[in-house]
C-alpha positions in Angstrom: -22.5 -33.0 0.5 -21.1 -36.1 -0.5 -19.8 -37.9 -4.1 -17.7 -35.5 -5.4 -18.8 -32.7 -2.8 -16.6 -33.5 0.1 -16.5 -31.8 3.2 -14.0 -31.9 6.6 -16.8 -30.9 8.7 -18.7 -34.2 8.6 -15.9 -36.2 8.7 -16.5 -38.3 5.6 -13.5 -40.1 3.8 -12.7 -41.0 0.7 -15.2 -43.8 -0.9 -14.2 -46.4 -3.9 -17.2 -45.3 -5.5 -18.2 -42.6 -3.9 -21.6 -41.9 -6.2 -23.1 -45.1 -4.8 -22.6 -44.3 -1.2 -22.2 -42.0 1.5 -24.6 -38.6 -0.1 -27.6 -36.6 -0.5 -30.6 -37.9 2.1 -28.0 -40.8 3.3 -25.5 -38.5 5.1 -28.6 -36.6 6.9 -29.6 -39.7 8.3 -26.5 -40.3 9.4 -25.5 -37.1 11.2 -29.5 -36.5 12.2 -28.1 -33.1 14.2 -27.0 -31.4 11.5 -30.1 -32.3 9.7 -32.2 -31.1 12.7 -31.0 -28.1 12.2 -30.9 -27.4 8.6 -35.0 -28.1 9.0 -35.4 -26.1 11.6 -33.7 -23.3 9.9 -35.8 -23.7 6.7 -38.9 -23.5 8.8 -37.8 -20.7 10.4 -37.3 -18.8 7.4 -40.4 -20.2 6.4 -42.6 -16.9 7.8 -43.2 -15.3 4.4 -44.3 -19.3 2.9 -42.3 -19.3 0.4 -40.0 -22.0 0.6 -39.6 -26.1 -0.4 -37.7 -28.7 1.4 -36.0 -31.4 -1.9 -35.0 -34.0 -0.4 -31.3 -35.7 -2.8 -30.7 -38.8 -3.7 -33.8 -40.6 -2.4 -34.1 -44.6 -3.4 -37.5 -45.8 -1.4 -40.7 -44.2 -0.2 -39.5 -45.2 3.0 -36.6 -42.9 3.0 -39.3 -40.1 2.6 -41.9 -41.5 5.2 -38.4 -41.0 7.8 -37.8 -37.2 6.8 -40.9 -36.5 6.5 -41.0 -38.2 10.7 -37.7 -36.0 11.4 -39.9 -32.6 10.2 -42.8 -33.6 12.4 -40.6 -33.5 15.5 -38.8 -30.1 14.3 -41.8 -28.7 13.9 -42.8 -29.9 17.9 -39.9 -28.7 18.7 -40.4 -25.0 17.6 -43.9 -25.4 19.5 -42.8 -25.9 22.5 -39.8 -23.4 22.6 -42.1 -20.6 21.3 -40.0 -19.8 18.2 -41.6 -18.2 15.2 -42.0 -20.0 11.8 -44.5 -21.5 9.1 -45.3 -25.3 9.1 -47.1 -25.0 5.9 -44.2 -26.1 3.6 -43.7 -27.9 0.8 -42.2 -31.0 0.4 -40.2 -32.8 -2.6 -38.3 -35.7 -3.6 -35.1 -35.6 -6.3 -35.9 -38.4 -8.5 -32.2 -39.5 -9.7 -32.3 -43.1 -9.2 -34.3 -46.0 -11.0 -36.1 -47.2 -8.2 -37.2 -43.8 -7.2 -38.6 -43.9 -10.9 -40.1 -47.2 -10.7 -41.7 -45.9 -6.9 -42.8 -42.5 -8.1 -45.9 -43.2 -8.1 -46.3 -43.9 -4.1 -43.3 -41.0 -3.6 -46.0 -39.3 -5.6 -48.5 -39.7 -3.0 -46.3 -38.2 0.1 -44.6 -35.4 -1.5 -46.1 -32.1 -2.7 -43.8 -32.0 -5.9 -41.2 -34.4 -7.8 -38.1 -33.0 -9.2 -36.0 -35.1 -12.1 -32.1 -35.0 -11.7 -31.1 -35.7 -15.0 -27.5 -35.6 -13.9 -27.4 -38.5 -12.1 -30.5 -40.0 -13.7 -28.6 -40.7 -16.2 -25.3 -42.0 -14.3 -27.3 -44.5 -12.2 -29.6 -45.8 -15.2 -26.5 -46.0 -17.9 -24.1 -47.6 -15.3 -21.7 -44.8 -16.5 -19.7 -42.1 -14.1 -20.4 -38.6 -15.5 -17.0 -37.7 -14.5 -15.2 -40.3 -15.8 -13.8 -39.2 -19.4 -12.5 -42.9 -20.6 -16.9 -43.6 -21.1 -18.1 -40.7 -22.0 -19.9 -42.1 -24.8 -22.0 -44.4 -22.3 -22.9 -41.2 -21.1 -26.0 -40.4 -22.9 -28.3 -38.3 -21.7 -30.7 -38.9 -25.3 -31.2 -42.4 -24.6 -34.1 -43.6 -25.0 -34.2 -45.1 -21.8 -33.7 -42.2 -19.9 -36.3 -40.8 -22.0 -39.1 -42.9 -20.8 -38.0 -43.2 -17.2 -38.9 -39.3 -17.3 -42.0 -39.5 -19.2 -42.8 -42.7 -16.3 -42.1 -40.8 -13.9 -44.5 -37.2 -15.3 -47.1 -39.9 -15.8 -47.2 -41.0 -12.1 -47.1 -37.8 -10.8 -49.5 -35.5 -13.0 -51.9 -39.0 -11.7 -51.2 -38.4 -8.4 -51.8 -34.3 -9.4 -48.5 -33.3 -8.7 -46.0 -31.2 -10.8 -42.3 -32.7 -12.1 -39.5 -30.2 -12.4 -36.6 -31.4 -14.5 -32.8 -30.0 -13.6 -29.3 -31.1 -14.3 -27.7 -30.5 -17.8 -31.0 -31.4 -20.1 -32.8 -28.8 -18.8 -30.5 -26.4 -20.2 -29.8 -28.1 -23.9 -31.6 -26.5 -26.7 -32.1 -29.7 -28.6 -33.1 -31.8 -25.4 -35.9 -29.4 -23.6 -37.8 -29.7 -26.3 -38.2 -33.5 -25.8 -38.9 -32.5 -22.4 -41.8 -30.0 -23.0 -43.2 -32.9 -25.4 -42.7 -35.2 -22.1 -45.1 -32.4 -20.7 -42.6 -31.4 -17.2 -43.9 -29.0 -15.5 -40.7 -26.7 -15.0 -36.9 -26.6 -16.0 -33.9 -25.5 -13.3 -30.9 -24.6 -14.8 -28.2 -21.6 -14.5 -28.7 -17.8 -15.4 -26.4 -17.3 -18.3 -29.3 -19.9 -20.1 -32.6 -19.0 -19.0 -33.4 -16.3 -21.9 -32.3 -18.7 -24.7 -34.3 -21.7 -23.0 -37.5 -19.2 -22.7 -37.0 -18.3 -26.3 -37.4 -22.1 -27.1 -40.4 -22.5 -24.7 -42.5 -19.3 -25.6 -42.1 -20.2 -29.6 -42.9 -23.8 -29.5 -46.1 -25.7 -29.9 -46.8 -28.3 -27.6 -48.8 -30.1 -29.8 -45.9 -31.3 -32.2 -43.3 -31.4 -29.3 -45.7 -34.4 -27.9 -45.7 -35.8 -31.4 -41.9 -35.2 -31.7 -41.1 -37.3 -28.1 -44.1 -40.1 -29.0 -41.2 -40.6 -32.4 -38.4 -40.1 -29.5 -40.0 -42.5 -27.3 -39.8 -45.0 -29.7 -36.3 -44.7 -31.4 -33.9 -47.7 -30.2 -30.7 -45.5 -29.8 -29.4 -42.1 -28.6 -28.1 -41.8 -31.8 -31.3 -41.9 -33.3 -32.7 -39.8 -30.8 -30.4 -36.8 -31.6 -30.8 -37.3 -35.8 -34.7 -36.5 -35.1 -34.1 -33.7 -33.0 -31.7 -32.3 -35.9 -34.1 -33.5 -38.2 -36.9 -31.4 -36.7 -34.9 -28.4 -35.9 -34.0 -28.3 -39.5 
């Protein structure tokens, strides 16, 4: 809930600019019963360990350290009441913002797994609303900036031995997964209706010239130079 997922049941109003405020981790910190119970819930329906707790829209490593707290005392809580569930869970962080990306490294070091929202990745890096029509062309999910904020944050993590899923719209584009199999992320998340085309692309590439073909990507100066290579190489 929150930006442009509204809801009457937490009684949050309209914002001036809504994608910078009241959402993701911030709102479960802010109505910590709710939150309480989503966890306990997920735990709960933890018994066959198979389930992860992502935590949105997180900007420090402090914001994890806090969740992480709130789990601690949900599992205590189950404990004492003698309710059924698995503690063993695992626990991951939505990088979306630039300082998560600049931290990912430490966020690295208290989560099991990192997960890349492109989505807003973009939005937050590019100072430009994805929902906003009159920029669109600020909106550039190719630029090379966004580029190595992803392979910055893979770096820190495969350091730290832990795996970087990517999600959001580039995890779905033809052209764009294969700058992110040469960024070497560990999974993609993206909807049904393009998960057979996307595994086409994945089981007939090689990785070796995908690395070579982000290394040029890595080092082109627009997104307009990014996309030409991609056509180039597809060609």
């Amino acid at each position: 809930m929150g930006g442009d997922k509204l809801s009457s049941i937490l009684n949050v109003g309209r914002e001036l600019n809504p994608n910078l405020g009241l959402r993701g981790i911030r709102i479960s910190f802010l109505h910590k019963e709710i939150f309480r119970t989503q966890i306990r819930a997920i735990l709960r329906a933890n018994l066959s360990g198979n389930l992860k707790i992502m935590f949105p829209m997180i900007s420090c490593v402090g914001e994890i350290i806090k969740a992480k707290e709130i789990i601690s005392k949900c599992i205590a809580e189950l404990k004492k009441e003698n309710l059924e569930f698995n503690e063993n869970i695992q626990i991951g962080a939505m990088i979306e913002i630039p300082s998560a990306v600049i931290m990912s490294s430490e966020l690295a070091e208290e989560c099991d797994f990192l997960s890349i929202g492109t989505n807003d990745l973009v939005q937050y890096t590019l100072a430009a609303d994805r929902d906003n029509e009159t920029i669109s062309d600020y909106y550039q999910t190719a630029h090379p900036a966004v580029l190595r904020l992803i392979r910055q944050t893979v770096e820190n993590a495969h350091a730290k031995g832990k795996k970087v899923a990517v999600c959001g719209e580039m995890a779905s584009d033809e052209n764009l997964v294969k700058l992110l199999l040469g960024l070497e992320v560990d999974e993609l998340s993206m909807t049904p209706s393009r998960i057979l085309k996307i595994k086409e692309i994945v089981i007939n590439s090689e990785i070796k010239e995908l690395k070579k073909l982000a290394e040029k990507a890595l080092r082109k100066k627009t997104a307009e130079e990014v996309m030409k290579l991609l056509k180039m190489s597809s060609a």
